[in-house]
C-alpha positions as CSV (number, residue, x, y, z in Angstrom):
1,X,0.8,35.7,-13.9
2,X,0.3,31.9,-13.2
3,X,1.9,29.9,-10.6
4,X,2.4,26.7,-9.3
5,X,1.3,25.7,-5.7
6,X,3.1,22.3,-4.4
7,X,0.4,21.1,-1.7
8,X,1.1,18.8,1.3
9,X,-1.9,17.7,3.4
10,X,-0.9,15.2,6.5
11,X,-3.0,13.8,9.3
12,X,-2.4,15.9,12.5
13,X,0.4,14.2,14.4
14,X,-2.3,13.1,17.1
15,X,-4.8,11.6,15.1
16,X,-4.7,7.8,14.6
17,X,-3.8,7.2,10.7
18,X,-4.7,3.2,9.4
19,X,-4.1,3.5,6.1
20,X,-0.5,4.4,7.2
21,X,-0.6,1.5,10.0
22,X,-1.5,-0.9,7.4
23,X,1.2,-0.1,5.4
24,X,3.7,0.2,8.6
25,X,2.6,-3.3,8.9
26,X,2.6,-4.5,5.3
27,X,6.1,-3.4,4.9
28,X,8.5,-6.6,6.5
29,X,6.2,-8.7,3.6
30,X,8.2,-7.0,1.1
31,X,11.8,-6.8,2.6
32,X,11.7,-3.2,4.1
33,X,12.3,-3.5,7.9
34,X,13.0,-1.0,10.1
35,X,10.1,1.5,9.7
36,X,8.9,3.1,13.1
37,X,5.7,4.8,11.5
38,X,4.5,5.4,8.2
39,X,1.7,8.5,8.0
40,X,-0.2,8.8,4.6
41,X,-1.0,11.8,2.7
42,X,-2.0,13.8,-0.1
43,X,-0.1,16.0,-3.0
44,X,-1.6,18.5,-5.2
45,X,-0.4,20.7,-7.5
46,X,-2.6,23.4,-8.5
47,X,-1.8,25.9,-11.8
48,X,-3.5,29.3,-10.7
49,X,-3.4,33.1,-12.5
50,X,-3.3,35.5,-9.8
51,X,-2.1,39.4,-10.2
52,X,1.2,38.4,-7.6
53,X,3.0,35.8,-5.6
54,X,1.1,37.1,-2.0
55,X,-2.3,36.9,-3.9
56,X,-1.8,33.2,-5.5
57,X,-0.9,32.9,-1.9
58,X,-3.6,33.6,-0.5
59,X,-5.8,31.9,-2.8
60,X,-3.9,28.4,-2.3
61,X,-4.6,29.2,1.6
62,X,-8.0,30.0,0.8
63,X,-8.7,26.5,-1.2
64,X,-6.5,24.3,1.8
65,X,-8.9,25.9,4.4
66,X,-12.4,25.9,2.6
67,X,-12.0,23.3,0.7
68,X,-8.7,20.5,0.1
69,X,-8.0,20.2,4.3
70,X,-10.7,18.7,7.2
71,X,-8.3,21.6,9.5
72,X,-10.0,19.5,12.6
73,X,-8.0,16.3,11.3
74,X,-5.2,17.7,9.0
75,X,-2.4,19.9,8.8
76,X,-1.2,21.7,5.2
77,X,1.7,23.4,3.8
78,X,2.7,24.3,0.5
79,X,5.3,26.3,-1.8
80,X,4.1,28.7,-4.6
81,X,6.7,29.5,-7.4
82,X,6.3,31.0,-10.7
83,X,5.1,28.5,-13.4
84,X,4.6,28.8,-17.6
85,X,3.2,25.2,-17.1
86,X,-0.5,24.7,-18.9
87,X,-3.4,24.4,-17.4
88,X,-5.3,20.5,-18.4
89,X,-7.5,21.8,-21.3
90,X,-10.6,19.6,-21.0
């Protein structure tokens, strides 16, 4: 069965983030005013066959902790839902 794993990795809430800063700072230039903090990110979606929902589960939890997330600097969360989306042929 394939599924589709929506993939949210954020600096943890105590560790200084520049890239957002700059932008926090960047943002008045533009005309947006008003923004407290900005923290930047990254999204990934990941197609994956797995036998059930629990195992694609685990295997998204799996990648976030060996591999997509430093866990000593970021936190991750995701969603899994049933997909019939492709997979990028290559």
């Amino acid at each position: 069965m394939k599924f589709s794993a929506d993939i949210q990795i954020m600096p943890l809430i105590d560790i200084h983030d520049p890239q957002g800063d700059a932008v926090a700072a960047t943002l008045p230039g533009v005309g947006v005013e008003g923004v407290a903090q900005v923290r930047i990110g990254k999204n990934i979606v990941m197609i994956l066959e797995a036998a059930s929902e629990e195992n694609a589960r685990e295997m998204v939890q799996l990648a976030c902790e060996k591999l997509l997330a430093n866990t000593i600097t970021e936190s991750f969360q995701f969603t899994i839902q049933p997909t019939t989306e492709e997979s990028p042929e290559e």
